[in-house]
C-alpha positions as CSV (number, residue, x, y, z in Angstrom):
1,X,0.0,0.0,0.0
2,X,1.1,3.2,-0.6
3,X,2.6,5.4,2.0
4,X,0.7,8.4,3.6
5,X,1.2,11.5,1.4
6,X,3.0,14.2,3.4
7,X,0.7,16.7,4.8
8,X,-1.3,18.9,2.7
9,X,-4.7,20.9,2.1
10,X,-6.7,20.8,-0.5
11,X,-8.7,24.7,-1.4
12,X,-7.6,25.4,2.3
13,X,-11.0,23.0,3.6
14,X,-9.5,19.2,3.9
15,X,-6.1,18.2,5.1
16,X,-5.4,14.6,3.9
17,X,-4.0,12.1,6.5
18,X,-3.9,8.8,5.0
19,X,-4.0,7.1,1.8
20,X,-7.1,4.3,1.5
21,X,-6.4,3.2,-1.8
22,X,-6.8,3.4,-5.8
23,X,-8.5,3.1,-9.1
24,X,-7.8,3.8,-12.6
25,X,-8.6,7.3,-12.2
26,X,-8.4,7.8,-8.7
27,X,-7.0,7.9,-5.1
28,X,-9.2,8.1,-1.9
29,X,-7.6,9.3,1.1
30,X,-8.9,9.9,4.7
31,X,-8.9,13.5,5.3
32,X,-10.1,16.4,8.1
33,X,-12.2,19.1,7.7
34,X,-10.4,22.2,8.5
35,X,-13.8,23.7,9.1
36,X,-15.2,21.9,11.7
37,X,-12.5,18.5,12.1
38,X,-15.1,15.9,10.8
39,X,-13.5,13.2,9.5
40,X,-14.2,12.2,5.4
41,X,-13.1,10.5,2.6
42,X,-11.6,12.2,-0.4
43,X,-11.4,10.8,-4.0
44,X,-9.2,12.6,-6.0
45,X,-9.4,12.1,-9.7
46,X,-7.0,13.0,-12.1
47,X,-8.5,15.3,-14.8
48,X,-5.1,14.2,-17.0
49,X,-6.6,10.8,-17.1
50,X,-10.1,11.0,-17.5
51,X,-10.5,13.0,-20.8
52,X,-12.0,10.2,-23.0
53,X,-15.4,10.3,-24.0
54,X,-16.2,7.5,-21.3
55,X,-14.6,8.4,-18.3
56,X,-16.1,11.7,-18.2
57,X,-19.8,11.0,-18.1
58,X,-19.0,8.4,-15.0
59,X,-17.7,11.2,-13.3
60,X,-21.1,13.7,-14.2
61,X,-23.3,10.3,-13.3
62,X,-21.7,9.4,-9.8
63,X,-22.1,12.9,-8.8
64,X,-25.6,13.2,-10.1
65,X,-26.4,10.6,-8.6
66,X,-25.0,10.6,-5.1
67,X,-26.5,14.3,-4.8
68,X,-30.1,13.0,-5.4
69,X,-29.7,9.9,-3.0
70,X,-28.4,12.2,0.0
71,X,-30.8,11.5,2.5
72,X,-30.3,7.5,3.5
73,X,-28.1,6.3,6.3
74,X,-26.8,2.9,3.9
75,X,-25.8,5.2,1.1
76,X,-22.8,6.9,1.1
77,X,-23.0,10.4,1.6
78,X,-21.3,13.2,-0.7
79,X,-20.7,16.4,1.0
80,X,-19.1,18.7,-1.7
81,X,-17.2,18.4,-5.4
82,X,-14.0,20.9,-5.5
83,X,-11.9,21.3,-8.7
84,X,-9.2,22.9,-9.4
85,X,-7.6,23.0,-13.0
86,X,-5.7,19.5,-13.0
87,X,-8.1,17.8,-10.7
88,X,-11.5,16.8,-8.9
89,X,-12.3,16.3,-5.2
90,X,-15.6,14.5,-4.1
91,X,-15.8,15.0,-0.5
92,X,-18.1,11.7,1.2
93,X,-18.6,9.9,4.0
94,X,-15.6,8.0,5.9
95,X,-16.3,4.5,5.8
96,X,-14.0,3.5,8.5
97,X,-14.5,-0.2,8.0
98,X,-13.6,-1.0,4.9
99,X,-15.4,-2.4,2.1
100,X,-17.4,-5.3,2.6
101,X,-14.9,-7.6,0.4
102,X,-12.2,-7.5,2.4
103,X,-14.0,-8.5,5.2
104,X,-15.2,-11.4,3.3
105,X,-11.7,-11.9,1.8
106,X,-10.6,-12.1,5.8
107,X,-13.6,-14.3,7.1
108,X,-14.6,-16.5,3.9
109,X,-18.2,-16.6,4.5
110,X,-20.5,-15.1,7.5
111,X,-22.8,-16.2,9.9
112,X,-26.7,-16.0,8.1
113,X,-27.4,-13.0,11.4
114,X,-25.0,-11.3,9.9
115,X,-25.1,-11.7,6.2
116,X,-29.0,-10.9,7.0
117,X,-28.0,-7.9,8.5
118,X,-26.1,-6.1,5.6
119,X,-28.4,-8.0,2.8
120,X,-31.2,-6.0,4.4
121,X,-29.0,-2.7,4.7
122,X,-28.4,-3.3,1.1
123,X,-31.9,-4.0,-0.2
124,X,-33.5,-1.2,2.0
125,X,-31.1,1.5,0.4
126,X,-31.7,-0.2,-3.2
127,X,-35.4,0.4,-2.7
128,X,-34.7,4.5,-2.0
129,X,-32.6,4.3,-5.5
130,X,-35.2,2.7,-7.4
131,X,-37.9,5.2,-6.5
132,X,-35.7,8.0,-7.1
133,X,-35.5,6.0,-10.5
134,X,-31.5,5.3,-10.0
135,X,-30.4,1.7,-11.3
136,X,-26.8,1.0,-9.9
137,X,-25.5,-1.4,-12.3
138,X,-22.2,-2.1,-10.4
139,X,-23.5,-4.1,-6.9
140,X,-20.4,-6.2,-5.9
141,X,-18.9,-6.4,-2.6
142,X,-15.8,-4.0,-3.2
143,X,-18.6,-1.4,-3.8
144,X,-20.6,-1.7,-0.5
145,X,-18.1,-0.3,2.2
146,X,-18.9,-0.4,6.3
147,X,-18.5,2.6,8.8
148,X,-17.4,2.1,12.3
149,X,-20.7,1.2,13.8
150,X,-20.6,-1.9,11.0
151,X,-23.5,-0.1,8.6
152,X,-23.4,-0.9,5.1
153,X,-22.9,2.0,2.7
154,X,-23.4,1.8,-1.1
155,X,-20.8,3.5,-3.0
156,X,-19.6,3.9,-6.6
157,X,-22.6,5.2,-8.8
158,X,-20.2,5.8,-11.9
159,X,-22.4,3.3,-13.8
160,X,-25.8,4.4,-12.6
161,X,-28.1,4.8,-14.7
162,X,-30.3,7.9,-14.5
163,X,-34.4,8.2,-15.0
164,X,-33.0,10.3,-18.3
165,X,-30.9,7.3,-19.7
166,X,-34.5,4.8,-20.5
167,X,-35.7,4.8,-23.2
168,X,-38.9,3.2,-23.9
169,X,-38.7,2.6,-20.1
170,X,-35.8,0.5,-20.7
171,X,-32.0,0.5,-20.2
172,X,-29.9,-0.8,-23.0
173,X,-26.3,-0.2,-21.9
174,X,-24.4,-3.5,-21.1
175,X,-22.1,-2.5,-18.1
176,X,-21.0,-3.6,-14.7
177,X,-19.0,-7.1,-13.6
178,X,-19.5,-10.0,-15.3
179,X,-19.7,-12.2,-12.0
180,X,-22.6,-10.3,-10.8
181,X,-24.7,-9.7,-13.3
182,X,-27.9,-10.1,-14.7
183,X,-28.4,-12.4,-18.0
184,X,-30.6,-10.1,-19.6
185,X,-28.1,-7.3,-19.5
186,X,-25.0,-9.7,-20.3
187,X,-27.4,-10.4,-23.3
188,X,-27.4,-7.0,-24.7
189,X,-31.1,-6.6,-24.5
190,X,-33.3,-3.8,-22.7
191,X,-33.9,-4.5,-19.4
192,X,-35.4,-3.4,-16.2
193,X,-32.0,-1.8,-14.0
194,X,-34.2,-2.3,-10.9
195,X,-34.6,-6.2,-11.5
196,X,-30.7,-6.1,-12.4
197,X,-30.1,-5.2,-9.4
198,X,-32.2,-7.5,-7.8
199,X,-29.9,-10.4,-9.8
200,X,-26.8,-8.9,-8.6
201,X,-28.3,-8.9,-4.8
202,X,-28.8,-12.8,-5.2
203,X,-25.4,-12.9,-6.8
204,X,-24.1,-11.0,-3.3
205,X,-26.4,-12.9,-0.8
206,X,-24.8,-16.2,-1.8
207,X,-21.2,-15.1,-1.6
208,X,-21.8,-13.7,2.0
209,X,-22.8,-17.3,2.7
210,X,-21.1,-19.3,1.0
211,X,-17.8,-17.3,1.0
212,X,-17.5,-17.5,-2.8
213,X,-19.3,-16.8,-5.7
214,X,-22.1,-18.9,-7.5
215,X,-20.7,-18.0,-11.3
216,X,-16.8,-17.7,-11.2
217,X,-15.1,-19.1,-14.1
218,X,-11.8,-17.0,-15.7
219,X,-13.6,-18.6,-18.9
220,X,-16.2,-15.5,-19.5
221,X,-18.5,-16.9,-21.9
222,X,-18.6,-20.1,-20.2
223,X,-19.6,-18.3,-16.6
224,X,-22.0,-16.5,-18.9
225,X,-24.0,-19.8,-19.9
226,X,-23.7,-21.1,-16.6
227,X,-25.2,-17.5,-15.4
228,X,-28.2,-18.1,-18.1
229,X,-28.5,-21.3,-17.3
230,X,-29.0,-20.8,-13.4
231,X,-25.8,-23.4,-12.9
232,X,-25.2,-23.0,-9.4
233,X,-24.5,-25.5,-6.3
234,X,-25.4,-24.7,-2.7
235,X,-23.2,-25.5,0.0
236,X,-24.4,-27.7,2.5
237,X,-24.5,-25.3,5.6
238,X,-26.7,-22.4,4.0
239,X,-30.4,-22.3,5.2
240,X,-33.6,-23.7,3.2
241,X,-35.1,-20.2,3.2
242,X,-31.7,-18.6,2.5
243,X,-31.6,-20.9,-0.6
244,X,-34.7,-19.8,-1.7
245,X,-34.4,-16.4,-1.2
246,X,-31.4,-16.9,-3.6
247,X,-33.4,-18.7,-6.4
248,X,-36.0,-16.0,-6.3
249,X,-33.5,-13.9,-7.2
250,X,-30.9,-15.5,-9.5
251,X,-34.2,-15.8,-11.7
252,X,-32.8,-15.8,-15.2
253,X,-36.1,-14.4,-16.5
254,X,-36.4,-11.1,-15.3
255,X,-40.2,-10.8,-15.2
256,X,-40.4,-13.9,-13.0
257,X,-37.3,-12.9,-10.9
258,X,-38.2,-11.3,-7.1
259,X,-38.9,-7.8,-7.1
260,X,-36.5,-6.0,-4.4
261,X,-40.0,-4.6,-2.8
262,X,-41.2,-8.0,-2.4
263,X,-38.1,-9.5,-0.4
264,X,-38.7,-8.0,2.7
265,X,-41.8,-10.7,2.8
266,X,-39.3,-13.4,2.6
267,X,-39.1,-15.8,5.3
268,X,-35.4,-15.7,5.8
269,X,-35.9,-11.8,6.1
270,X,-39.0,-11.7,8.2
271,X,-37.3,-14.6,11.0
272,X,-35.1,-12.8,12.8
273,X,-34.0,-16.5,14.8
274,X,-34.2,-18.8,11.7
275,X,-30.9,-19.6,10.3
């Protein structure tokens, strides 16, 4: 991992304090507000690297969409965008525990009580996306991130899709990672984001507890007839109503698949002592 950057500002408002990581485009650091000494996250994108014609509009749509999804405690927050003339600062919540994958990278698989737990944090702040008419596209474990209290937080809406981007109430850009999702999008068809999201949810509940995922093959259009053909195995220890909850979801036909507002009346959801 990198080393902590030496001591600096950024506009005279954040002081970063430690490096968190990187992407293509981007570091994120853990900074203070020199304002009022909250602690936050800073994801500095280099404007040098992001000129092409597809970087860009990420950038536009994660903003976009984390400004109209401000107001619910599993998403994560963005508190301000600063620029200067070689780069961008979004300003968001500090997750202080991580993202959910290395937690699973460290245990392997969770208790259902706990998988239950963040599966309904994740559902519930799905839900307040889809009736703002936001799709994610991108729901995998290294984008769900934990604060300190153990909360999940969805993060990385750089392949949202918008209410603006249907058309004829339909999606039609193929995007996100392979592993987790949906057939119909893998397909190159137009398709209902809300119920692709609902497929990548089944995709996640099952690596929670099984500690690994149910399509995994380095072979990409093999893992994407196994994903079309629902090819899956259970492992012995997960639940009868986890595994259906699961099935429900990993639906290959979308209008048959589980609706996210319908899983709440799931058994595995609704009993709290039933593992």
């Amino acid at each position: 991992m990198e080393a902590s950057p030496p001591p600096r500002t950024i506009l005279g408002r954040y002081q970063l304090t430690r490096f968190l990581g990187r992407g293509k485009f981007a570091k994120v650091y853990q900074a203070r507000s020199l304002v009022d000494g909250a602690t936050v996250a800073v994801k500095v994108i280099d404007k040098s690297k992001t000129v092409d014609a597809a970087m860009e509009p990420r950038i536009v749509r994660e903003i976009d969409a984390m400004r109209r999804l401000q107001n619910h405690p599993n998403i994560l927050k963005i508190h301000e965008v600063l620029a200067t003339k070689t780069k961008i600062y979004l300003v968001v919540d500090y997750a202080g525990g991580g993202e959910l994958f290395s937690k699973l990278s460290r245990c392997g698989r969770l208790p259902e009580s706990r998988a239950r737990r963040y599966f309904s944090q994740l559902v519930s702040a799905l839900l307040f996306c889809h009736r703002h008419g936001i799709a994610h596209r991108d729901l995998k474990p290294q984008n769900l991130l934990l604060d300190a209290a153990g909360d999940l937080k969805v993060s990385d809406f750089g392949l949202s899709a918008l209410p603006e981007h249907l058309r004829d109430n339909l999606l039609h850009t193929a995007c996100g990672t392979p592993a987790f999702t949906a057939p119909e999008v893998l397909r190159r068809v137009g398709y209902d984001g809300s119920k692709a999201d609902a497929w990548s949810c089944g995709v996640i509940l099952y690596n929670l507890l099984a500690g690994h995922l149910p399509f995994d093959d380095s072979n990409i259009p093999a893992m994407c007839r196994r994903i079309s053909r629902r090819d899956y195995q259970f492992p012995a220890w997960i639940s009868k109503s986890a595994r259906s909850l699961i099935h429900q979801l990993l639906d290959p036909n979308p209008k048959s698949r589980i609706s996210l507002d319908r899983v709440f009346d799931n058994r595995w959801l609704r009993d709290k002592k039933h593992v």
